[in-house]
Each structure stands twice: as C-alpha cells, then as structure tokens.
N, C-alpha and C positions, 0 to 999 in steps of 0.2 A: 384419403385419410392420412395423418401425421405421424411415421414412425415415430412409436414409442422409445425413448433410451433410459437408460440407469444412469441416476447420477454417477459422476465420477470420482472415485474415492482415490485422496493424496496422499499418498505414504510420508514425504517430506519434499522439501521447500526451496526450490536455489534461487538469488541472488544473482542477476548476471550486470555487471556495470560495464560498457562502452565493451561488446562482447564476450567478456569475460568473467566466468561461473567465481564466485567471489565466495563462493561457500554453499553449505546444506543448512538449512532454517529448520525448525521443529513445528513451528508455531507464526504463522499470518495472520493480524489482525486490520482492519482497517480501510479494506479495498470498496473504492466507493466513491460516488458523488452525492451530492444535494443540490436543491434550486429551492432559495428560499419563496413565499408563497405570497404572494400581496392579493389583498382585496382591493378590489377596482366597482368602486358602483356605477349602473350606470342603470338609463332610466329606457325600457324598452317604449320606441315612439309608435308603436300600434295599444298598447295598452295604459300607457302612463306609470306601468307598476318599477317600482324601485327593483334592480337584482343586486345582487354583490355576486358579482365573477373575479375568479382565483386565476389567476393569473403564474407565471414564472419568473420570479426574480432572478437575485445574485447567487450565481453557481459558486456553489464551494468542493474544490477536494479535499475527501476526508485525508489526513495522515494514516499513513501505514505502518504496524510496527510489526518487525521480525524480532523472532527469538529464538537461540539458539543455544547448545552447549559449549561452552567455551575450548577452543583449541588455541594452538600456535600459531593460529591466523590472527594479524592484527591489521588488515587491510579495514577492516571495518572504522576501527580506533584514529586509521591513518586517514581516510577519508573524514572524518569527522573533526580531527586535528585542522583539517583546511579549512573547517570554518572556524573554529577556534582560535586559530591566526590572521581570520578577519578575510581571507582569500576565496568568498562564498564564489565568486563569476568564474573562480576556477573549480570551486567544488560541484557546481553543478552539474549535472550529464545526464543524458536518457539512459534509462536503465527497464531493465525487466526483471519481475516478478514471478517465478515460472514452478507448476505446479509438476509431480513425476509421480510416476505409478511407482506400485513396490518393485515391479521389473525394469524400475529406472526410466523409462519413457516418458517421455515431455506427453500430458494430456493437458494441459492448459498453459496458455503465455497471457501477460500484461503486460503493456506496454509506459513506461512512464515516462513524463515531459521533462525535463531540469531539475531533476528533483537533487534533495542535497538533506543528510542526515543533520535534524534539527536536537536529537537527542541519541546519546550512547550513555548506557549503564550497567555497570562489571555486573558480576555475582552476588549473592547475598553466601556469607563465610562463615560457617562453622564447622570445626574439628571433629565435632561429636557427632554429625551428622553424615551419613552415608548417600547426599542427594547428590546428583550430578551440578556444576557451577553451572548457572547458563547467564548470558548477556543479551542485552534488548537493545535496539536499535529504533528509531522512529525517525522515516522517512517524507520530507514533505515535497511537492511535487506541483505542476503547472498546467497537468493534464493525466489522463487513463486511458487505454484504450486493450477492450480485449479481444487479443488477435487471434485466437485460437483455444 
C-alpha cells in the first residue's frame, strides 16, 4: 500500500537564475504544461464502425508569473531591460522556481529551460493607501521539469 503524505504547504517563493536566489516571491502563478488535443478518425477494420481518437498535439508551456513586494532589488527590472535592449539570446538562462517551508527549507524545485521575463510591472500607487507596493513579473520558458 502507498504511503499516505500531506500536501506541502509554501510559506513563500524564491527565484534562483544561473544559481543565484534572485529574491522571495509571495505569489506563483502559472506552473504548467498543455498538449493541445486533435481528433484523428479512423475506421476500426474488424467492425467498419467510424471512432474519433484524441490524440496529443502541440505542447505548450504555460508562462509563469511571480509576485512580490517591492524592495531595492532591481535584478528583476535588470533582467528584463535585456530584452528590452533587444539582447533576448543573452537574456535567456535556466532558471528555478523553488517553493520553502515557513522554516525556510527548499520542499519543492522546478526546473526551467531558456526562459527570459516577457513582462515586468511596478506597483499600483496610492498615498492614501496603507497596502504594501508589490511588482509582477512573467516568465516564459522552453521547458519544466519538477525535480523535487
């Protein structure tokens, strides 16, 4: 019989690019694949009867967006400036996704393929408001894999 586990619950969120923890995220969305779905008929030669079989297409990975409260970290901003400057073959890099308990322990990594931020967006600003600034990021990528 298959030990039972508890999911595992993420306190917050780091970012590691080309080894190095680039930040704590608040908020992952995005982690994923698809295979789009094609119908394929075809005619079974014992029966004559028509089937439609679903088959696996074109794989897509989903984009991923972090989000985070804003600090005096602008590694993010700077990474994203490299495509902005038209320099994506440099912006690209493997990078990981990695999830931490509240005692800080890495309980889950992803792994991601060339991936290079496709979108960065500040704060939303008002004075009157007592909410923390946070900034989003969305990362697109050439591959997934989760290693732990």
């Amino acid at each position: 019989m298959a030990d039972i586990e508890n999911p595992l619950v993420a306190f917050n969120f780091g970012l590691e690019i080309e080894g190095k923890l680039s930040g704590y995220f608040t908020k992952v969305t995005g982690i994923g694949s698809e295979s789009e779905v094609v119908e394929h008929k075809i005619v079974n030669p014992d029966t004559g009867e028509t089937i439609i079989q679903k088959i696996p297409g074109r794989l897509t990975w989903t984009n991923i967006t972090l989000s985070r409260g804003v600090t005096t970290n602008v590694d993010v901003w700077e990474w994203r400036q490299m495509v902005v400057d038209g320099k994506v073959d440099d912006a690209r890099t493997n990078c990981s996704v990695i999830a931490y308990s509240q005692a800080a322990e890495e309980i889950a990594r992803w792994n991601l393929e060339n991936a290079w931020p496709s979108k960065v967006t500040g704060p939303e600003m008002d004075s009157s408001g007592q909410n923390l600034m946070i900034e989003e990021m969305t990362i697109v990528h050439e591959g997934i894999a989760r290693v732990s």
